[in-house]
C-alpha atoms as one frame of an Amber mdcrd trajectory, in Angstrom:
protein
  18.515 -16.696 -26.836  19.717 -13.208 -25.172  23.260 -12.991 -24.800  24.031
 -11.657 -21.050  25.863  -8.108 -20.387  27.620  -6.589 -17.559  25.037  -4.992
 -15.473  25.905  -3.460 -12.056  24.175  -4.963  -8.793  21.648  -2.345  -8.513
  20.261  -2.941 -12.433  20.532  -6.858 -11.243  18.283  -6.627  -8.026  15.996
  -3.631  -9.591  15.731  -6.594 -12.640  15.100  -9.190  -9.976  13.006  -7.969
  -8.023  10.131  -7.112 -11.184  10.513 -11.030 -11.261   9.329 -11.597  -7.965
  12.022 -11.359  -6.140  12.375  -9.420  -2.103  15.043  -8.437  -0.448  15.939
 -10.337   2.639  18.800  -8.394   4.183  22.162  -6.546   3.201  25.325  -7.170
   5.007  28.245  -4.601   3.503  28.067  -4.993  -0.003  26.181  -8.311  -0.455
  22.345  -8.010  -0.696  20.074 -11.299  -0.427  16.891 -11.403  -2.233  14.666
 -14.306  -2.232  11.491 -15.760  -3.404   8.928 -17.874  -2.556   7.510 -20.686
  -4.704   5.208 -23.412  -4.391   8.660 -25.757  -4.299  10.370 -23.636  -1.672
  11.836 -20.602  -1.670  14.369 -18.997  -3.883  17.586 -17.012  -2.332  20.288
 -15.279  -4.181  22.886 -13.082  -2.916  23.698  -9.969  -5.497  27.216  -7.994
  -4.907  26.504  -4.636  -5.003  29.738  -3.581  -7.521  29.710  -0.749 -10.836
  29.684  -3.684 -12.879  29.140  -7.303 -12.833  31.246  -9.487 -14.927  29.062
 -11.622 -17.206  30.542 -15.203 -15.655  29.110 -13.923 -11.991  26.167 -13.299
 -13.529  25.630 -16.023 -14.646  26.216 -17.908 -11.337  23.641 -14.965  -9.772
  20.838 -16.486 -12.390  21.854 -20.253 -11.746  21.394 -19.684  -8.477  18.364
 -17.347  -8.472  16.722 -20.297 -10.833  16.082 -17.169 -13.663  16.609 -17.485
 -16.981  18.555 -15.190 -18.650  16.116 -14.417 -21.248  13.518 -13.394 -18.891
  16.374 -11.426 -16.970  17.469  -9.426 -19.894  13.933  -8.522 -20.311  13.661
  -6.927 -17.350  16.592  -5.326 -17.621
């Protein structure tokens, strides 16, 4: 298993987006991205700050359904 790091929101939706991922809209510093799937569609909302602490990360790829393994290797 890949241990998560801080990554800033660009790396994250640059990362997310090589899994599929589009983005939706922006609205100040919060970017949307979603995806669509044969279940439904996929939406996540990235903050655009230097650094992401690993905790909001991790609520990014809970809610993004990634896992982190496959994020860190498109990292």
């Amino acid at each position: 298993m890949h241990r998560l790091r801080k990554a800033s929101g660009k790396e994250t939706i640059q990362a997310l987006k090589q899994l599929g991922f589009r983005q939706i809209r922006q609205r100040g510093s919060h970017v949307v991205l979603k995806k669509s799937t044969a279940s439904g569609d996929i939406g996540c909302v990235v903050p655009l700050h230097k650094e992401l602490k690993v905790g909001t990360l991790q609520g990014i790829l809970r809610q993004a359904k990634v896992k982190p393994e496959d994020f860190m290797g498109n990292l």
